[in-house]
C-alpha positions, 0 to 999 in steps of 0.5 A, a space after each residue: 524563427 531560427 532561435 525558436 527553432 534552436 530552442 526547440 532543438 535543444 529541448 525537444 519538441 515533447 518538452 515544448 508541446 505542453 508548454 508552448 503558447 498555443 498548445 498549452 491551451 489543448 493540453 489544458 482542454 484535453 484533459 478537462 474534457 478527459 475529467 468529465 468523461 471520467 468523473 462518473 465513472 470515478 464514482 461508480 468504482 465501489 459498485 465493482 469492487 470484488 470482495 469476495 472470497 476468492 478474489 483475496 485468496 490464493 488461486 492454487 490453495 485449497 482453500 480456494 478451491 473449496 470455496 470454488 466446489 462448495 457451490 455443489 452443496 451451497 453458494 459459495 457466497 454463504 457464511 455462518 453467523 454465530 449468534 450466542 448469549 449469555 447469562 452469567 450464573 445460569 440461564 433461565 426458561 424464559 431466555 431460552 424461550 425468547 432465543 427459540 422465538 429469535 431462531 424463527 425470526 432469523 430464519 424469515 430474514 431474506 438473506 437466510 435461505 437455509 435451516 437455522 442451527 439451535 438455540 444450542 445450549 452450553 455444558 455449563 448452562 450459561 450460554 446459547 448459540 444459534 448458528 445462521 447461514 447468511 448468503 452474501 450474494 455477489 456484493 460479498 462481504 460488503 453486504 453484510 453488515 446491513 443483515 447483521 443490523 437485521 440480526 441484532 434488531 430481531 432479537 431486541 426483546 431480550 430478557 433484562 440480564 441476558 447479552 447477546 453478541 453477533 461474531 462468527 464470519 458473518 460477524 467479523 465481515 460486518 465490523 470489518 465492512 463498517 471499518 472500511 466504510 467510506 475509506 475511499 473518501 476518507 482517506 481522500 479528504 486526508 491525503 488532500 489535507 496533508 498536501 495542503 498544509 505541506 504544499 502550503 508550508 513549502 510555497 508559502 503562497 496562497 494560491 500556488 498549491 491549488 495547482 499541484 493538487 488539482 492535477 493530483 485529482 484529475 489523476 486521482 479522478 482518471 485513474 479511478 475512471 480507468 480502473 473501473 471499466 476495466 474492473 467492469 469488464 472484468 479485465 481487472 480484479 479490484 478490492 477494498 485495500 487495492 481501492 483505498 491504497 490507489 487513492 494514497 499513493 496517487 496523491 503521495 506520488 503525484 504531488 511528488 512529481 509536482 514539487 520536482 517540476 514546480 521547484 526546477 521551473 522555478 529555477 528557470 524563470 530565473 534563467 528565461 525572460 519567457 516562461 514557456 521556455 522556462 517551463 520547455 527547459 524545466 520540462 527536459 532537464 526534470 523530466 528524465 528523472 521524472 519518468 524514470 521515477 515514474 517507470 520504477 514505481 511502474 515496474 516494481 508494482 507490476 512485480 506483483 503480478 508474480 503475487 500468488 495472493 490474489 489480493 496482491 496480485 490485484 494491487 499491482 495493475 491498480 497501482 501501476 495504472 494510477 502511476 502512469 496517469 499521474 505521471 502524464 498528468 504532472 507532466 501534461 496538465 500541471 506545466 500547462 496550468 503553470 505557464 497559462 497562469 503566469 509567474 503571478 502564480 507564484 506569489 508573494 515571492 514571484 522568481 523574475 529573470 535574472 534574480 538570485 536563487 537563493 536555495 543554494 545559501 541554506 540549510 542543505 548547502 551547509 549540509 553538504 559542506 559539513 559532510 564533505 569534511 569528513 565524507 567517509 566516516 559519515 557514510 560508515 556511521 550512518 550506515 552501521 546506526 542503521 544496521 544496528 536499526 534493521 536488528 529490530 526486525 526481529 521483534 517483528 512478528 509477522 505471522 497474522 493477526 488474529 481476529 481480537 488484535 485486528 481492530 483498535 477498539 474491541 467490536 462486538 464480533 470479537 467480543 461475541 468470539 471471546 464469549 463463544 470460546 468461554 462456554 463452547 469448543 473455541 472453533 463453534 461458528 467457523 467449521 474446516 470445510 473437508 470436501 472429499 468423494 462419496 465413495 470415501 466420506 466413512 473413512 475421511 470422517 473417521 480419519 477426521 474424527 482421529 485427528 489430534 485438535 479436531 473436537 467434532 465432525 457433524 454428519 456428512 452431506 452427499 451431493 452427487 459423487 461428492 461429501 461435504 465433512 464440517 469439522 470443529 476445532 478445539 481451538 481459536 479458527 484464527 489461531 496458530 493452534 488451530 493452524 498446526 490442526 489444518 496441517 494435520 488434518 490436510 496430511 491425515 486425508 491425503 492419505 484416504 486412498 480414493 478421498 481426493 479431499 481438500 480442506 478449507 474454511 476460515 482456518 485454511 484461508 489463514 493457513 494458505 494466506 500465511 504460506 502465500 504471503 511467505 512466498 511472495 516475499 521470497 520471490 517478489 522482493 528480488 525481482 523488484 531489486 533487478 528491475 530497479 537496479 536495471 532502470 537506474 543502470 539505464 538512467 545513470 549510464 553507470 553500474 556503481 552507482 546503480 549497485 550502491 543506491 540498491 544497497 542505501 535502499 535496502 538498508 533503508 528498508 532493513 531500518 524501516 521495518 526494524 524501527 517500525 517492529 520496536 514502535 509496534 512491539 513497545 509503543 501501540 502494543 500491537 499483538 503482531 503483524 499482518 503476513 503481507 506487511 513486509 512485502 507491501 512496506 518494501 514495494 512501496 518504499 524500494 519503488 516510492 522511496 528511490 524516487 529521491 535517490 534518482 531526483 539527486 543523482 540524476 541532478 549530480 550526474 547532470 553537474 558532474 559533467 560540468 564542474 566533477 562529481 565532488 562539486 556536483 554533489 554539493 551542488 545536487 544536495 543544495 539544489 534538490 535538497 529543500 523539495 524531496 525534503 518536501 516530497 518526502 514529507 508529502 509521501 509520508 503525511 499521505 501514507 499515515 492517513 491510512 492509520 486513520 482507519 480503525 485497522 491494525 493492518 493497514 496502520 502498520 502498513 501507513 506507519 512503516 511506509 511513513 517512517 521509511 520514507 522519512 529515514 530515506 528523505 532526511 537520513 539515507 538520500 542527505 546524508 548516507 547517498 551525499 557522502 558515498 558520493 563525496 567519497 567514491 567520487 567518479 568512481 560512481 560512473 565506472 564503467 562510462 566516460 564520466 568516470 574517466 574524465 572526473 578527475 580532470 573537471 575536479 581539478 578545475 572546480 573551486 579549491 574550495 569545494 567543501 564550502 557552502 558557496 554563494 548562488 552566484 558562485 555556484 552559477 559561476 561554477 555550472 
């Protein structure tokens, strides 16, 4: 009793309380019992998504509020279809005809509850549009796509030469609500395969990866179970990309933690006869850096809250809730799991007590070796070919994507748009939205009709002491053209004495989601490095350390970012990049990737205090090397699932989280981290005891230091 106790003591009781014989088994119970309750509520997530409008936008744009005052004169669920035909060398009667009998079909669909607008015919005598008012209703955009199918099947008897494309907001809502079809499940069965044949590849045994991926689902599952009850009492706002992206970076982190665990646990079946005190070991030393870990991404997720986006503001809880359930899991449920199954688990090559481990006589060790030969020219090295990498940013064109570069392939609303702006004013279909006071409306529509880009304002609707103005562009709604227009239109009726007008509609969306997205780079990404650099100041008990693994990250990020812009640019032919790219790609590797640099550094800082920091870093490099390589390769292959949605945005966000955490794993944490600590030494502790005290346990490991070392004589050297 007394040595059970000692153990406990020296591990602590949270570490024993999964682990131990008895409550392994609660800890197993507990959470299938959480499983079940979750599991249907999992499944209803999609039914409370909340895709409409002003759940993307900024709250204080004037777009938003334009959506938010429309309802006066319409839902403000309500978007146009544009629905336009062709006929090249000129249309005939009978086409004309047969789109004058699709007007009135299109009118008896349940979703049009007001006038349709046409056939409008063009100057040039080959197209016509008919403009559809489609309500949305409260599933927004989602919806759509079935009354688009309705469109297209009441005007199937076409005259033979005559085309007929659906486009307009209604039209691309469709497409893109196709385009994000089922991402939950595709993107789940994606990351799961990657993990497998990583996890498998790891291992090499056929049974031990089932473990870490079950515990990733029942993350997953919970998670999502979490999330939907709050989304359902409208404590949090839930999109499709905040959805798709909690499924990638549940599996991607969680099976991270996993590999941590699973690879510490194994070194200490080698060092205890029993495995529940193996795993209670494993839990205590691992499970600091774990948390820590676990807590950053926490942190720099709910920076987000800070977003003025709407939609990334909603990212951040998501996000932060899926983490903290991971993280109790991996060190709940998968310890538990491990030590009710055994050391068979393991199998073909199970670690018994007292045998060698040999991770320390492979690649990372004589990594290591070779760096400590010349550490500092190695870290200069790298960090200038990095630098030099960062300088591809400037091929990165982050400025928004207009609606024909938004797909891989060319769907029928771009096409439709493509065909509108050949024979119309290039805005038809997508009006500015002006909403100003009664008393006014003359004076702001003369003022509108002044402005330089606007190509005509309809008649004004007065609903109370309000006037709804819609005026179309010249230009493309989703070009920069068309953007410079809505500045100039918003600082022409500003200046309306009495007008209190606002514009909105698809071009102001863009204009303030560019503004937003501009914003929130400005802001967020500072705080997210304080907070970081607080948790690894609390970590590591030190301020050097800390300020130079912010400076690896950042570089990391800069080369990411600029790598990615080049392989855009150059190889996928990319027109340009989503507004929110930068800010997503450094949340997510600042807060995902620096999981590796605390995975190292607390495992150098635990042999620092034991053989000196240049020891331990060899040490550390050897011992953790193989799995963050892994985790890495996990986090990566999870990330670029996401390219397996026909979205140029989220490709882009998969790709350069994917390149970025690989150029963390393989470049910045073995390389450029191992030699600044090679070099900078115990200076790397300053200001606490441990810097003091290095110099003197340096001179007391191996003469030796430099070379890769047998395991036995590492062990010796711990």
């Amino acid at each position: 009793m007394a040595v059970a106790q000692t153990r406990i003591a020296d591990v602590g009781r949270l570490a024993w309380f999964p682990a131990s014989r008895r409550t392994k088994w609660l800890v197993v119970v507990f959470w299938a019992l959480v499983l079940a309750a979750a599991f249907g509520p999992s499944g209803r997530l999609p039914d409370v998504l909340n895709n409409e409008a002003v759940a993307w936008l900024p709250e204080d744009a004037q777009s938003t509020q334009v959506v938010r005052q429309i309802e006066a004169f319409r839902s403000k669920n309500e978007f146009p279809a544009v629905i336009v035909y062709e006929r090249p060398g000129g249309l005939t009667p009978e086409d004309t005809q047969a789109v004058t009998a699709h007007a009135a079909r299109f009118g008896a669909i349940e979703e049009v509850r007001t006038d349709v607008v046409g056939p409008l015919p063009s100057q040039d005598g080959e197209a016509l549009q008919v403009i559809v008012t489609v309500d949305a209703g409260e599933e927004g955009w989602d919806s759509l796509g079935a009354t688009v199918a309705e469109l297209r099947a009441a005007a199937q008897d076409r005259p033979d030469g005559l085309s007929m494309h659906v486009t307009g907001p209604v039209g691309l809502a469709a497409d893109s609500s196709e385009a994000f079809a089922g991402i939950d499940g595709k993107l789940l069965y994606s990351a799961m395969g990657v993990v497998i044949v990583i996890l498998l590849l790891t291992y090499r045994s056929p049974v031990l990866w089932l473990v870490p991926v079950v515990s990733a689902g029942t993350a997953l599952f919970v998670a999502q179970g979490v999330i939907y009850f709050l989304a359902r009492d409208d404590t949090l706002t839930v999109n499709a990309q905040s959805s798709g992206i909690l499924t990638v970076i549940v599996f991607g982190a969680g099976t991270d933690y996993a590999l941590l665990l699973v690879a510490r646990y194994r070194e200490e079946l080698r060092r205890h006869a029993d495995r529940h005190e193996a795993m209670a070991f494993a839990l205590h030393r691992a499970g600091p850096a774990i948390v820590a870990s676990g807590a950053t991404v926490i942190a720099g997720m709910l920076c987000l809250l800070i977003a003025t986006m709407s939609s990334t503001k909603g990212l951040g809880p998501v996000a932060a809730i899926g983490i903290a359930v991971g993280l109790l899991v991996m060190l709940t449920l998968l310890p538990a799991i491990l030590v009710v199954c055994g050391r068979w688990i393991f199998w073909p090559v199970r670690p018994s007590y007292g045998s060698a481990d040999h991770t320390r006589d492979v690649l990372w060790a004589r990594i290591g070796a070779r760096i400590a030969r010349a550490p500092r020219r190695t870290w200069v090295v790298t960090s200038i070919l990095l630098a030099v990498a960062s300088l591809g940013v400037l091929q990165l064109n982050a400025t928004g994507l207009e609606n024909k570069d938004s797909f891989y392939n060319t769907p029928e609303s771009v096409v439709g748009e493509e065909v509108l702006a050949d024979h119309f004013p290039a805005g038809a279909g997508s009006p500015v939205l002006v909403l100003a006071n009664a008393g006014a409306a003359g004076e702001v529509r003369t003022t509108l009709e002044e402005v330089d880009g606007v190509a005509s304002v309809a008649e004004p609707v007065t609903r109370g002491e309000r006037t709804l103005l819609q005026a179309t562009l010249a230009d493309a709604p989703d070009s920069d053209a068309a953007t410079e227009s809505i500045d100039r239109i918003r600082d022409a009726i500003a200046g309306v004495p009495g007008a209190d007008a606002i514009a909105g509609g698809d071009t102001a969306t863009r204009a303030d989601t560019l503004r937003a997205a501009a914003d929130d780079n400005v802001r967020i990404i500072p705080l997210i490095l304080v907070v970081v650099l607080l948790i690894l100041v609390l970590l590591l008990r030190a301020i050097t350390a800390p300020l130079i693994l912010i400076g690896t990250v950042v570089l990391s990020f800069g080369a990411a970012l600029g790598i990615s812009a080049l392989l855009f640019r150059h190889v996928f032919d990319f027109a340009g990049a989503d507004s929110s790219l930068p800010l997503f790609v450094f949340v997510f590797l600042v807060a995902l990737g620096i999981d590796y640099n605390i995975f190292l550094m607390t495992r150098v800082h635990e042999e620092a205090k034991e053989i000196g920091t240049r020891r331990g870093a060899l040490v550390g490099l050897a011992a953790t090397g193989g799995v963050i390589t892994s985790a890495g390769l996990v986090l990566a292959g999870t990330f670029a699932v996401l390219a397996t949605l026909p979205l140029v945005a989220f490709a882009e966000i998969g790709i350069a989280v994917a390149l970025g955490v690989l150029l963390d794993t393989l470049v910045v944490r073995s390389v450029l981290v191992t030699a600044l600590n090679l070099d900078v030494r115990g200076r790397m502790w300053w200001p606490s005891a441990l810097a003091r005290r290095d110099a003197e346990l340096d001179a007391e490991s191996p003469a030796r230091w430099e070379e890769p070392q047998p395991a036995a004589t590492l062990e010796a050297a711990r």
